[in-house]
C-alpha positions as CSV (number, residue, x, y, z in Angstrom):
1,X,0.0,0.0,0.0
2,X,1.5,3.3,-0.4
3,X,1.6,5.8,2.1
4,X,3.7,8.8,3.0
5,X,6.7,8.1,5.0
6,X,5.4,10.3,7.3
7,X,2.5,8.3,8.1
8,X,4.4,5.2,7.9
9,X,4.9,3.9,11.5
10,X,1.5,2.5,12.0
11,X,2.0,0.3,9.3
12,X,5.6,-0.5,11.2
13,X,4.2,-1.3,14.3
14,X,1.8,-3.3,12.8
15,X,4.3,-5.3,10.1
16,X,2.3,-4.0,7.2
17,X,3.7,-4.2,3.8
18,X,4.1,-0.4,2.5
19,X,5.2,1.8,0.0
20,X,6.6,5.0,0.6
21,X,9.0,7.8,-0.9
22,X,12.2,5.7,-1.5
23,X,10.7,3.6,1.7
24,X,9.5,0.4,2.1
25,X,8.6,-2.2,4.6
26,X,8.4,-5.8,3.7
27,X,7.0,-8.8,5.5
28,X,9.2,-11.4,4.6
29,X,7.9,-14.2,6.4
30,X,5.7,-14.5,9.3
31,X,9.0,-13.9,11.8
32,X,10.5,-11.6,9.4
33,X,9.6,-8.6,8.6
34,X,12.1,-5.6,7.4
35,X,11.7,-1.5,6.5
36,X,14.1,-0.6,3.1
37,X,15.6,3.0,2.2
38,X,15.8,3.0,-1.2
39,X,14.7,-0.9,-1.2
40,X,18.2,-2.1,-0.5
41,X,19.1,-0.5,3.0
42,X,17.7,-2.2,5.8
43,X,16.7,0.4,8.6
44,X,14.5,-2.0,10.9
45,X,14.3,-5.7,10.9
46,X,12.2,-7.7,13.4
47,X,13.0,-11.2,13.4
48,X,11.6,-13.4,15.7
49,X,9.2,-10.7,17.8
50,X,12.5,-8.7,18.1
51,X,13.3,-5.5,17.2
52,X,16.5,-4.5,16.0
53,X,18.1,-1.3,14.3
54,X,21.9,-0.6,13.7
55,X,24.3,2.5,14.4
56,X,25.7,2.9,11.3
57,X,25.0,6.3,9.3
58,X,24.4,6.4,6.0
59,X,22.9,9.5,4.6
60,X,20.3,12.7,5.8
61,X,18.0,11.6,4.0
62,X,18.1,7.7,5.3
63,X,18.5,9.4,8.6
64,X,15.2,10.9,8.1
65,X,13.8,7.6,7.1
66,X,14.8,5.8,9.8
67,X,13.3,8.5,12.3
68,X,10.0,8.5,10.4
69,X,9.7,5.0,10.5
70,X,10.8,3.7,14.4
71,X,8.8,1.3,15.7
72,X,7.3,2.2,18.9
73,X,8.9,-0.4,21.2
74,X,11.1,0.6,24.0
75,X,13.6,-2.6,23.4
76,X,15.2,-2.4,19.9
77,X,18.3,-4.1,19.8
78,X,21.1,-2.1,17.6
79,X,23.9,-3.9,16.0
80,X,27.0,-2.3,15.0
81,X,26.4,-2.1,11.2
82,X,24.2,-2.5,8.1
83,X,26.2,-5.5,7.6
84,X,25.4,-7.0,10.8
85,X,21.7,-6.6,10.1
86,X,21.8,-7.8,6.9
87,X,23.8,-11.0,8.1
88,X,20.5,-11.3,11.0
89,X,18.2,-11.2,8.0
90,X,19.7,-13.4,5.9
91,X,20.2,-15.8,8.8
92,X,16.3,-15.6,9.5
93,X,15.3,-15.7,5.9
């Protein structure tokens, strides 16, 4: 469904597949479910019931993203890097 990024949350809380501006979240299974920037940079990924994030920076605009589209859970695990997430998805999926 496509929605505006600003708007987008809900539909992150809830694991809804979206569309946004150069956003996107994507339920990959039903214990896998991931947000995009730009369809290839994973932001959030919760695998399992789990919430996790990482601490890498990447650009203002992703940065944007990625504050538009936090879940609202108090415990998100971050990992280090993209890469680390990526690895956690791939793992899962």
């Amino acid at each position: 469904m496509k929605v505006s990024n600003q708007k987008c949350r809900q539909y992150v809380n809830e694991c809804r597949s979206f569309q946004g501006s150069n956003l996107s979240g994507v339920r990959l299974s039903d214990s896998l479910y991931v947000v995009y920037s730009y369809g290839w940079w994973p932001i959030w990924a919760k695998i399992n019931n789990q919430w996790y994030g990482h601490k890498e920076k990447y650009s203002r605009t992703t940065s944007k993203q990625t504050l538009q589209s936090r879940p609202n859970f108090q415990k998100i695990h971050y990992v280090e890097n993209v890469e680390q997430l990526k690895a956690n998805i791939a793992a899962k999926n």
